[in-house]
C-alpha positions in Angstrom: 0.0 0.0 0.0 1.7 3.6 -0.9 0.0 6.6 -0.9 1.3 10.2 -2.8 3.2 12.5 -0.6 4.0 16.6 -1.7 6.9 18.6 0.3 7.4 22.7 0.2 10.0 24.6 2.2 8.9 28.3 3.3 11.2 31.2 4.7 8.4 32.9 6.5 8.4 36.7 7.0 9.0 37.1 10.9 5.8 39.4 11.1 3.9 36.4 9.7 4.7 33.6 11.7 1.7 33.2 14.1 -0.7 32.9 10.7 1.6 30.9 8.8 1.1 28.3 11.5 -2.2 28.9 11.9 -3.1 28.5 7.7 -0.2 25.8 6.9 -0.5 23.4 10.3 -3.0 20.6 10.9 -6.0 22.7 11.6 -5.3 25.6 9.5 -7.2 26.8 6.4 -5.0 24.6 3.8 -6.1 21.7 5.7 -9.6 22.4 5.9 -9.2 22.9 2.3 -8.1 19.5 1.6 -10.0 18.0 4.1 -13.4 18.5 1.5 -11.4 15.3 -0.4 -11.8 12.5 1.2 -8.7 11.4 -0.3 -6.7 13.5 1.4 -5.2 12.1 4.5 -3.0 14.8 6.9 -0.7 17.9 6.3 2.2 17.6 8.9 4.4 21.1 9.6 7.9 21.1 10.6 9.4 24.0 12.5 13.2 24.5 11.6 14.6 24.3 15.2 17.7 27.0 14.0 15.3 29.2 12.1 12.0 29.7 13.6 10.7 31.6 10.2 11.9 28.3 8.4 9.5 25.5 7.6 8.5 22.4 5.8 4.9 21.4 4.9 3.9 17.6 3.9 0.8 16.7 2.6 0.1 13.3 2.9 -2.8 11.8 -0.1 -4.5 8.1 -1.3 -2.8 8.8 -4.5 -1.2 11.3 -7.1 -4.4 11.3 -9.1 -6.5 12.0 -6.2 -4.6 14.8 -5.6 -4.7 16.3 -9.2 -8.3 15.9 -9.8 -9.1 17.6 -5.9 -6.6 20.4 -7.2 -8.6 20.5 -11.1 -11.8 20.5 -10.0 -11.2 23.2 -7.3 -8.8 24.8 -8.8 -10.4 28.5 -8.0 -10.8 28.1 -4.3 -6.8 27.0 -4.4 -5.7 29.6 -5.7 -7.9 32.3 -3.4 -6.2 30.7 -0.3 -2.8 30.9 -2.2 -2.9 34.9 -3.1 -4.4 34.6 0.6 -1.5 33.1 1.7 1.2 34.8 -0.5 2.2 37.5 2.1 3.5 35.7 4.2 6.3 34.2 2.5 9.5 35.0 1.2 10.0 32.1 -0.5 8.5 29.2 -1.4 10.2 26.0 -2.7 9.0 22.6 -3.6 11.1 20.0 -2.1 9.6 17.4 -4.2 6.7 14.8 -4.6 6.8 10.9 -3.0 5.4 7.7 -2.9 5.4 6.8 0.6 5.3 2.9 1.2 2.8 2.0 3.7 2.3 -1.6 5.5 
């Protein structure tokens, strides 16, 4: 059993950092987002422990294809919370995308 996993790294404006959590963690808007899929399975946030305005989001789906047709079909509210989002960052980079191997 696998299931499709998608990384981003974010240097976070230091003004920003409270609502970056708040949007990006577990119970934040991106994951109440996804959560409307029932494919979708967790979003995880990592806190750089040298750099508190440095982070890593993973979001954790059934498959790849699940994820691309959540994303195509809702396409417009993604990209609200994105230019919602936008300020807080100064950059955003996309580690990459995984199949994590489940037992």
């Amino acid at each position: 059993m696998t299931a499709y996993v998608y990384m981003w790294q974010y240097e976070v404006k230091k003004e920003f950092i409270e609502k970056f959590k708040n949007n990006y963690g577990p119970i934040g808007k991106w994951n109440e987002f996804f959560n409307k899929s029932d494919c979708f399975l967790k979003t995880e946030l990592l806190v750089d422990e040298q750099n508190e305005g440095k982070f890593i989001t993973i979001d954790y789906w059934l498959s790849k294809e699940t994820y691309l047709e959540f994303i195509t079909k809702n396409k417009t509210d993604y990209d609200i919370i994105d230019k919602q989002c936008a300020e807080y960052t100064q950059t955003e980079t996309k580690i990459g995308e995984y199949d994590l191997v489940l037992k």
